[in-house]
C-alpha positions in Angstrom: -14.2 -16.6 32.6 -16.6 -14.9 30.3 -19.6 -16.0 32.3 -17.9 -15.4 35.8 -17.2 -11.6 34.7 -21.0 -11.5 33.4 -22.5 -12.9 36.8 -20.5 -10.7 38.3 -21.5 -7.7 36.2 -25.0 -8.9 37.2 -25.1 -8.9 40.6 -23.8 -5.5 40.8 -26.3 -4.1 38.4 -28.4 -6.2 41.0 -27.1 -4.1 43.5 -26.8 -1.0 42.2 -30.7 -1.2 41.1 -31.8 -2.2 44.6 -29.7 0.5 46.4 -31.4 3.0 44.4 -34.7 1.6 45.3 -34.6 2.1 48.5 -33.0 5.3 48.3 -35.4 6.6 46.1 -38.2 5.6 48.0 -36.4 7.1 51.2 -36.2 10.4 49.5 -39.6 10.4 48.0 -41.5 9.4 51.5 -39.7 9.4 54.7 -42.7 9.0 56.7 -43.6 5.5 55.4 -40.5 3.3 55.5 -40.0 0.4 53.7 -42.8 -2.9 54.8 -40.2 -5.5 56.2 -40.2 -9.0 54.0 -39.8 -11.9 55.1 -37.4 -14.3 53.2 -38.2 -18.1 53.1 -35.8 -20.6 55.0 -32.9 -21.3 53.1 -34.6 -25.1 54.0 -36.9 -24.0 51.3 -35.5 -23.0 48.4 -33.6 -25.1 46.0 -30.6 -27.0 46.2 -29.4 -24.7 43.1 -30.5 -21.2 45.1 -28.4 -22.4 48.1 -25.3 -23.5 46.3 -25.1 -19.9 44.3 -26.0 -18.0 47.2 -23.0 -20.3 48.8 -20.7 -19.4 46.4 -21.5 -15.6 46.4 -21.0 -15.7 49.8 -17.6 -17.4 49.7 -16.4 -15.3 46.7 -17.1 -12.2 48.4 -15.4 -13.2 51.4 -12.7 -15.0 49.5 -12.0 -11.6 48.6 -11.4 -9.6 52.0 -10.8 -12.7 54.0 -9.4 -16.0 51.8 -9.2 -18.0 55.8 -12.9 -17.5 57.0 -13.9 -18.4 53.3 -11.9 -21.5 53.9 -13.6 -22.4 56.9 -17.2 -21.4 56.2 -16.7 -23.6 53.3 -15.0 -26.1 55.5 -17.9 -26.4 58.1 -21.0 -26.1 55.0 -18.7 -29.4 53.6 -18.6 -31.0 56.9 -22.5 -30.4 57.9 -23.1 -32.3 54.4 -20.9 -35.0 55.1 -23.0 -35.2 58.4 -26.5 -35.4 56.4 -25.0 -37.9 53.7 -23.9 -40.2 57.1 -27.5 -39.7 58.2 -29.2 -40.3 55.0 -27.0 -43.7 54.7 -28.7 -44.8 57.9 -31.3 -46.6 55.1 -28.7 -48.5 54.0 -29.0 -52.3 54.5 -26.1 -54.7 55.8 -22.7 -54.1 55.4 -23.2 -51.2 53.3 -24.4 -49.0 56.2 -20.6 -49.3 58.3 -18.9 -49.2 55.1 -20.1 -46.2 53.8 -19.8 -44.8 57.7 -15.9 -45.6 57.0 -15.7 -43.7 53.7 -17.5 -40.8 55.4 -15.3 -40.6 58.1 -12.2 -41.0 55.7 -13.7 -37.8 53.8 -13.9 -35.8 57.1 -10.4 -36.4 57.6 -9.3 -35.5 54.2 -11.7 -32.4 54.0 -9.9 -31.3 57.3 -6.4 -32.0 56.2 -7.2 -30.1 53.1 -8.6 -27.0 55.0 -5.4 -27.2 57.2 -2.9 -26.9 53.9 -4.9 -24.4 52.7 -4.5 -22.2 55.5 -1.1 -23.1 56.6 -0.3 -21.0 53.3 0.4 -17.4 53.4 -1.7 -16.3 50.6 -4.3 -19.4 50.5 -6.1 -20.3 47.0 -9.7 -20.1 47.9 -11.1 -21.2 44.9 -8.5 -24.2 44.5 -9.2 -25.4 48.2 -13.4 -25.0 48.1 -13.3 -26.8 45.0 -11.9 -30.0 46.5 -13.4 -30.2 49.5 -16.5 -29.2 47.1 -15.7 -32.8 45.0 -15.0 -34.8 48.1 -18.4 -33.9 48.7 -19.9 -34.5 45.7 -17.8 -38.4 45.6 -20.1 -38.8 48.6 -22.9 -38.1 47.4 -22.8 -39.9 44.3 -21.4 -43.1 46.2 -24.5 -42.8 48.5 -26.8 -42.3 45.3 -25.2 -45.1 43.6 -25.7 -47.1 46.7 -29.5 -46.5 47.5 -30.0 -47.0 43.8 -29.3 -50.5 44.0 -32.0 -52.8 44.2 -32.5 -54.0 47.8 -30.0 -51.7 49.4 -32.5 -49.4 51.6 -34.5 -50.6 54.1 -37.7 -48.4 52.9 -40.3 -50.9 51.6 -40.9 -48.3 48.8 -36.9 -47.7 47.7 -36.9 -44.6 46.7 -35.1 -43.1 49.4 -34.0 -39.4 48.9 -30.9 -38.3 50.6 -30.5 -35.3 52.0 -27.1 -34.7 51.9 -26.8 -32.4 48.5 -28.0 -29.6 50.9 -24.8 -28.1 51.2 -25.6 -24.3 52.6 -25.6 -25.2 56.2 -23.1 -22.1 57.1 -22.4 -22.6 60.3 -20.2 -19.6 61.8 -17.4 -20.9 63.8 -15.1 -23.6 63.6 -15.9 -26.7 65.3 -11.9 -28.6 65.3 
């Protein structure tokens, strides 16, 4: 709790300091405006980056609007279901269909899960991104545990790297 109130704290110092920048700078030389940046892919930075910028993301909008939390969180789960099914395509023999069952097993609970949450009047954000945040995760680890098996990818070198931690693939809208 102590650490949530201090990132929080943070980020609005953050804030605060940036606003002033640019307000500053505004007031001090209104004839030349700010050079526009240009911010890397969110392909490119860390898996770490994403995931906090994620969960940023979802707090603040937890916060006005507990549903479309839900379901941004929903469809970022969903998308990295999709790139853990994708990344099991180096699976060899039976493992491949198998873990194409589990995944499709974990689509269906992580739906059913985003449907309870919202068929409550006051939904528990937190609570509901959390598990479909761990059915996630179970995947992941399955698929890791599975490629890490001797002779269980079809890449001559066998060090296959999933791709399916990358779970800041927002897409807006709903897609069920």
């Amino acid at each position: 709790m102590v650490i949530s109130m201090t990132n929080r704290l943070l980020v609005m110092v953050i804030a605060f300091a940036l606003t002033s920048g640019v307000v500053a700078h505004a007031a001090t030389a209104p004839q030349r405006p700010l050079a526009p940046i240009t911010l890397p892919a969110a392909t490119s930075l860390p898996m770490a980056f994403q995931t906090a910028a994620s969960r940023i993301g979802e707090t603040a909008t937890g916060a006005i609007d507990p549903t479309a939390a839900i379901r941004d969180a929903y469809q970022r789960d969903h998308v990295a279901l999709e790139h853990l099914r994708q990344a099991a395509s180096q699976l060899k023999g039976s493992a491949h269909p198998a873990f194409n069952q589990l995944i499709s097993t974990d689509e269906a609970t992580l739906t059913e899960i985003e449907r309870t949450a919202l068929a409550t009047t006051r939904p528990s954000v937190s609570n509901a991104i959390t598990a479909m945040d761990t059915l996630v995760a179970s995947a992941q680890a399955e698929l890791d545990r599975q490629l890490s098996q001797p002779g269980a990818s079809k890449s001559p070198a066998g060090g296959a790297k999933s791709q399916g931690g990358d779970q800041s693939g927002k897409a807006n809208g709903n897609s069920h």
